[in-house]
C-alpha positions in Angstrom: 10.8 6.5 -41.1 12.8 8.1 -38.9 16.3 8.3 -39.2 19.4 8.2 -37.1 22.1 11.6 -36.8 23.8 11.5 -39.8 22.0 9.2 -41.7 20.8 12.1 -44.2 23.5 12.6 -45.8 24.3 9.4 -45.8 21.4 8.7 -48.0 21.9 12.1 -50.3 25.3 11.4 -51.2 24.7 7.9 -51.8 22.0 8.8 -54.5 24.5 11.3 -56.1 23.0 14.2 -54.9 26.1 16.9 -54.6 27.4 18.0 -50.8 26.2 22.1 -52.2 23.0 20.7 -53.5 22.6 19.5 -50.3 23.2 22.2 -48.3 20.7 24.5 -50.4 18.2 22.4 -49.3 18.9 22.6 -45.8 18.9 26.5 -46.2 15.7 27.1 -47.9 14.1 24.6 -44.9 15.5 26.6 -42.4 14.6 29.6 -43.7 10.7 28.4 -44.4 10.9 26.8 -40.5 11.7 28.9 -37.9 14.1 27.3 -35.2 12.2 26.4 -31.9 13.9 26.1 -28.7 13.0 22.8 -27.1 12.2 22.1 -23.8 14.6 20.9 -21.4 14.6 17.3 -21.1 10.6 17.5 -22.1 8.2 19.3 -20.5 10.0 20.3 -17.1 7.1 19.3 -14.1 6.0 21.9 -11.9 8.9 23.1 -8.8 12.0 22.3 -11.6 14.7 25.2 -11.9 14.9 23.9 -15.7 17.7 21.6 -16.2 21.1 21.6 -16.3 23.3 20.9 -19.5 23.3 16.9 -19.3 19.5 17.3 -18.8 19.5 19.9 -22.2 20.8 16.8 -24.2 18.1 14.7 -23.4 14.3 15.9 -24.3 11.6 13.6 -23.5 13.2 12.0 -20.3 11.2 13.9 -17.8 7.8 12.9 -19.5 9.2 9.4 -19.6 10.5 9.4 -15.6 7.3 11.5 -14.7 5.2 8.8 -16.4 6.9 6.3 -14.5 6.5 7.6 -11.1 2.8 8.5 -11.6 2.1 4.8 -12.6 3.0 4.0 -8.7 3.4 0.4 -9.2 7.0 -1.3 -7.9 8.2 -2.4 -11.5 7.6 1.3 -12.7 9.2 3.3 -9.7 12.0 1.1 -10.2 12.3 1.5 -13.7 12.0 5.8 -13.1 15.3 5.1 -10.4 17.1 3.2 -13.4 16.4 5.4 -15.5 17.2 8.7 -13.2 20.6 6.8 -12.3 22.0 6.0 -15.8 20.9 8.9 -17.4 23.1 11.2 -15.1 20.3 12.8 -13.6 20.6 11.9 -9.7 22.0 15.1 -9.0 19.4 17.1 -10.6 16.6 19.4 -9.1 14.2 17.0 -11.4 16.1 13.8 -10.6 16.6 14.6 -7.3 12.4 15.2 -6.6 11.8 12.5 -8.5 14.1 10.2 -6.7 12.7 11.1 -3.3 9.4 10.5 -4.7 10.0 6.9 -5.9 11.8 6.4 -2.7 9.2 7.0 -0.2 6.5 5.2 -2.1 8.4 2.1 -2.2 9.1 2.4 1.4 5.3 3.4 2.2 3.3 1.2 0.4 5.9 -1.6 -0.8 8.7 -1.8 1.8 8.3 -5.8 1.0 9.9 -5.8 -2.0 13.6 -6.6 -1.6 15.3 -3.4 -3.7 18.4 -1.1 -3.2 16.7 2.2 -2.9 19.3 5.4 -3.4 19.7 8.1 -0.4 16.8 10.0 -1.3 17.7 14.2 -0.7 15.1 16.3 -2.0 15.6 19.6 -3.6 14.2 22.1 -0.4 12.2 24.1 -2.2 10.3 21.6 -4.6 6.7 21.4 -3.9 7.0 16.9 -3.6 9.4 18.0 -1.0 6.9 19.7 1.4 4.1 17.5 0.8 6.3 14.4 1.6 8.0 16.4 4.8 4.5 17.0 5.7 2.9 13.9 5.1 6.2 12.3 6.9 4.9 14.4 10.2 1.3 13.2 9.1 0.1 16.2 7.7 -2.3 16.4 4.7 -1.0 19.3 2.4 -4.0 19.5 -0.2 -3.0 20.6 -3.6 -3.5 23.8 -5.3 -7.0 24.5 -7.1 -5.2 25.5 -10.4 -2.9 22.5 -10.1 -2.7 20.1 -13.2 0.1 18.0 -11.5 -1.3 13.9 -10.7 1.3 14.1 -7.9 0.7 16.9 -6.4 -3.0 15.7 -5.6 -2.5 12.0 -4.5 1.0 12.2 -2.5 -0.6 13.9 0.2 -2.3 11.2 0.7 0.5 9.2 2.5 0.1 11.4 5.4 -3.1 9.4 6.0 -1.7 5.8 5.4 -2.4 4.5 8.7 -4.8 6.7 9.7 -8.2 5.6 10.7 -10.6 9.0 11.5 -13.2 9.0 9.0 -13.6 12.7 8.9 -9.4 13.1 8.4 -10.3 10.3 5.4 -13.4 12.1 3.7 -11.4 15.5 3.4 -9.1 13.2 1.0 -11.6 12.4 -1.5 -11.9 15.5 -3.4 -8.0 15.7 -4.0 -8.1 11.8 -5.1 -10.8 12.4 -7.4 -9.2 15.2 -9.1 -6.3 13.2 -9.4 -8.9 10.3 -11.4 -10.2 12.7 -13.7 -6.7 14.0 -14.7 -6.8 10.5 -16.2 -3.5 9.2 -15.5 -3.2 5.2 -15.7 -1.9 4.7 -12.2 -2.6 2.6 -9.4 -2.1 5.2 -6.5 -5.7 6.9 -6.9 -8.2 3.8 -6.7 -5.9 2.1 -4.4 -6.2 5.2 -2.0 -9.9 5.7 -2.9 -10.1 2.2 -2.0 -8.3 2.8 1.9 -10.8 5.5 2.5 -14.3 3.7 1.7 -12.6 0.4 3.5 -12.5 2.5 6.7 -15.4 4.4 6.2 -17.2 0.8 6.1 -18.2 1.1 2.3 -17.2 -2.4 1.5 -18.8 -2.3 -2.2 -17.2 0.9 -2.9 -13.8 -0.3 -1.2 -14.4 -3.5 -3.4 -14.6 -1.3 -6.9 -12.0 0.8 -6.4 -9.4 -1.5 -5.1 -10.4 -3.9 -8.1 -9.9 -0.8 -10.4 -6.8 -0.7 -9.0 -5.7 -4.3 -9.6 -7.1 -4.1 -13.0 -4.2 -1.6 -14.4 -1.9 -3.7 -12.6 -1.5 -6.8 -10.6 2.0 -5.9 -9.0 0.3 -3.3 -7.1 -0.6 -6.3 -4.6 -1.5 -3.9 -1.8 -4.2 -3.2 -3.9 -4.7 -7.2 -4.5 -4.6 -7.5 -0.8 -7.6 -4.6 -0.2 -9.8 -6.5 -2.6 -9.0 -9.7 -1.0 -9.6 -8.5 2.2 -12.9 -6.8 1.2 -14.1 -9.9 -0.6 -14.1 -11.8 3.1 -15.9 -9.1 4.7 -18.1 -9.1 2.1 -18.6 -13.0 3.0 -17.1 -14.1 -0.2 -14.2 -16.3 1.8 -13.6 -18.6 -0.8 -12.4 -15.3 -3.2 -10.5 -13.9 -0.9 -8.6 -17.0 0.3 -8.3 -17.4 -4.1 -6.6 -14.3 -4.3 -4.4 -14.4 -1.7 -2.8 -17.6 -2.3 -2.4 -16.9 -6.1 -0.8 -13.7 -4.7 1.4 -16.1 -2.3 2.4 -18.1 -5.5 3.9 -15.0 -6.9 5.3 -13.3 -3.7 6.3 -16.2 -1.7 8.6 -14.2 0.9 5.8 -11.3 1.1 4.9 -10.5 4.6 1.7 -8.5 4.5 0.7 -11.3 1.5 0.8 -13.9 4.3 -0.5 -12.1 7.2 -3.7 -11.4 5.0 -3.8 -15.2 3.7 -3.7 -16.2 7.2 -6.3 -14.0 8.5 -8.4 -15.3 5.4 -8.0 -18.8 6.8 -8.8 -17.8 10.1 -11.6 -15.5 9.1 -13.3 -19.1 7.1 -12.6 -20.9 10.5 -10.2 -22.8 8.8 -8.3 -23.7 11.6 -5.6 -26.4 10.1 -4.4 -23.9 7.5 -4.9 -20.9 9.9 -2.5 -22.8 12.2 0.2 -23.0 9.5 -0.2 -19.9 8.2 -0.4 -17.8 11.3 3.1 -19.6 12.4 4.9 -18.6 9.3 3.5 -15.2 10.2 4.6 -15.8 13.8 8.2 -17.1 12.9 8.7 -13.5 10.4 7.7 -11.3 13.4 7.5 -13.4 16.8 6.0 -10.3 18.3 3.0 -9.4 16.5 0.4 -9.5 19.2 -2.6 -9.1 16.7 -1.4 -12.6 16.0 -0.3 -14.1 18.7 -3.9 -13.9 20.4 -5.4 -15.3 16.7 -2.9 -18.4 17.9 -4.5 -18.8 21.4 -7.6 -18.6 19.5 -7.1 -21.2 16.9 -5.4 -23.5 19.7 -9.0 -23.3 21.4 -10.6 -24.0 18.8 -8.6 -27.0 18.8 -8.8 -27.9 22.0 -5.2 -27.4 22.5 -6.2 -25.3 25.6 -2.7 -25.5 27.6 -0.9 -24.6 24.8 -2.7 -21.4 24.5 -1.9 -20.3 28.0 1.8 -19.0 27.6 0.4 -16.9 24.2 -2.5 -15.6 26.9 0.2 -14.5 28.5 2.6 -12.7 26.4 -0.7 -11.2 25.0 -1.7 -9.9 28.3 1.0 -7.7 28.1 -0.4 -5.4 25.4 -3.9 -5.6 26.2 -5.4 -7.4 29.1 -9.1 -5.9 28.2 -9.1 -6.9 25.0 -12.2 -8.9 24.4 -11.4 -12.3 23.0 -8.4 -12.4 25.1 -10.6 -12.5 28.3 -13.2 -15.0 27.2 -10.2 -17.0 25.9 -8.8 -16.9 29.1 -11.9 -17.8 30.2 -12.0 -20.8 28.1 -8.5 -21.8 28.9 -9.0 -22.0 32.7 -12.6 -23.7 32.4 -11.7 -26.2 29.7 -8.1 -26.8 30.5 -7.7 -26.2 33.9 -10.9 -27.1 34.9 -10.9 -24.1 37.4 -14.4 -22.6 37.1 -13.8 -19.7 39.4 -11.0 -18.2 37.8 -12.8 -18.4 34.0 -15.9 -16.7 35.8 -13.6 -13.9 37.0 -12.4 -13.2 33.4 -16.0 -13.2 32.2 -16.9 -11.2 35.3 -14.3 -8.5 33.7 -15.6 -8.8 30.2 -19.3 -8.7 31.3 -18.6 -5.8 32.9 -18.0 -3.6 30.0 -19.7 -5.4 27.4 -23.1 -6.5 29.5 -24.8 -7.4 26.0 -22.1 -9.9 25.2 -24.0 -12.9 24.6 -21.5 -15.3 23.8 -19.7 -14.6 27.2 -22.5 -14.4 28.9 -24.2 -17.8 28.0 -21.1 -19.5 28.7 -20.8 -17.3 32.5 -24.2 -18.8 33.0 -23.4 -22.5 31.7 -20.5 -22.1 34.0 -22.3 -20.6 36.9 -24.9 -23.7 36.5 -22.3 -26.4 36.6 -21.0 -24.6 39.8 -24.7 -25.1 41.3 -24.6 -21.7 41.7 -27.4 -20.6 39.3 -28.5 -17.4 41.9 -25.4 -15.7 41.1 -25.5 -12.4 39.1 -22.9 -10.3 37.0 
């Protein structure tokens, strides 16, 4: 067992060994041990200057903070601030990398979680610090061939968060699987492994790794939300819609949880829950326009057709080619308005970039026939 500071003697003197006894023993250990000279606060990562004096009186920490970070999941990152903060170390070249670290992942792949985040100020010269300044500017800053560090091979990666070329993507995936063989138990490598298939239009490979992502831990719900999101593309809708409202159990206030329930709902043509869901979504951010036409859409499908029309139009100020937006307005002037002509000019317009669009164009010709003007072309 191992015991506390000054708990040795404790125990000598109480079994009535003498104080010179004692130290003749601590002598001959010394003299059959060498002394060696510990590392700073553990084993210092990679871009550290070595510590400073508070840091000296505290082995292990790094490994523990390090550990932390490399996990990636909100609960963890959290836990490395805490632990950063109350151990003095904030103003550290170590505490201070780490810091920025654990701030910009929160903010990148969990800016829904409600948390105090501290003024992140990296240390200029640290190697996290240019891959985040360059992945802040969006670009990719692959890691060194001789490097050993997890971080240094999956932060890069948040320079491609939002990015959807599949070449920029596939140049990612030798860094992220260097980073899974280091074999770290995080969630940041199969949930970025995960991005790149989903947009590269490998749904069963997108599916794995996102679920190997969920399996180490369930608060990464991005991750959750990937698999989910997978699962209805994969036709599973009954899956997805499974996991996302278990996921809206737990994160009730979530915004990307509910957007991705409500597109589940939508994606199963379940317009009664589509419609509730998409106006919770609507009431969070009144000017998503993704889901604004989604509600002209379901209000179609419900033959709600006037109501749809103002949406039509605040949608038509982001994109008035889109292509459900012009056979909605189609459908809107036909169906509502009962004015044929003006729901034959929108398909006119859709028609005229997407000639092969069948659904518009059966309904142009059902339309053109109940005009009794069947001779009409395109």
């Amino acid at each position: 067992m191992k015991l506390p500071r000054g708990s040795m003697f404790r125990v000598f003197f109480s079994a009535g060994i003498s104080a010179t006894v004692f130290l003749s023993m601590i002598f001959v250990s010394c003299a059959s041990n060498p002394t060696v000279k510990a590392t700073p606060l553990g084993s210092v990562p990679v871009g550290t200057s070595g510590g400073s004096s508070s840091e000296n009186r505290q082995p292990g920490i790094a490994d523990e903070i390090k550990s932390l970070v490399e996990s990636g999941t909100p609960p963890s990152l959290l836990r490395a601030l805490d632990i950063i903060r109350s151990r003095d170390l904030a103003a550290t070249e170590f505490g201070r990398a780490m810091t920025s670290v654990c701030v910009v992942l929160m903010q990148k792949l969990y800016p829904d979680i409600p948390a105090e985040l501290p003024v992140s100020d990296p240390p200029p010269t640290h190697a996290y610090t240019r891959i985040l300044r360059d992945a802040e500017r969006g670009a990719y800053t692959p890691a060194s061939s001789q490097s050993t560090d997890y971080l240094e091979y999956v932060l890069p990666f948040l320079a491609l968060l939002n990015d959807m070329r599949s070449e920029r993507l596939a140049a990612a995936l030798p860094d992220l699987e260097k980073a899974s063989r280091l074999g770290k138990n995080s969630v940041l490598d199969p949930y970025f492994r995960g991005i790149v298939a989903e947009r590269r239009g490998m749904a069963e490979q997108a599916f794995a790794s996102y679920e190997q992502a969920r399996s180490f831990s369930a608060e990464a719900y991005p991750a959750v939300v990937g698999s989910a999101r997978v699962s209805a593309t994969l036709g599973k809708a009954a899956e997805s819609v499974a996991l996302l409202t278990s996921l809206a159990v737990r994160y009730p206030d979530n915004l990307l949880v509910k957007r991705e329930l409500a597109n589940a709902y939508y994606q199963a043509r379940d317009w009664s829950r589509a419609a509730n869901a998409v106006s919770e979504v609507l009431q969070r951010d009144p000017k998503d326009s993704r889901f604004i036409l989604i509600k002209a859409h379901i209000l179609t499908e419900q033959g709600s057709f006037t109501q749809a029309q103002p949406l039509l139009d605040a949608f038509s100020l982001v994109d008035s080619n889109n292509r459900l937006y012009l056979f909605l307005r189609a459908l809107v002037q036909a169906e509502g308005y009962k004015n044929r002509d003006s729901a034959l000019n929108y398909l006119r317009a859709l028609l005229r970039t997407r000639a092969d669009d069948e659904e518009a164009l059966a309904y142009y010709t059902k339309l053109l026939l109940e005009s009794n003007r069947p001779e009409e072309t395109v």
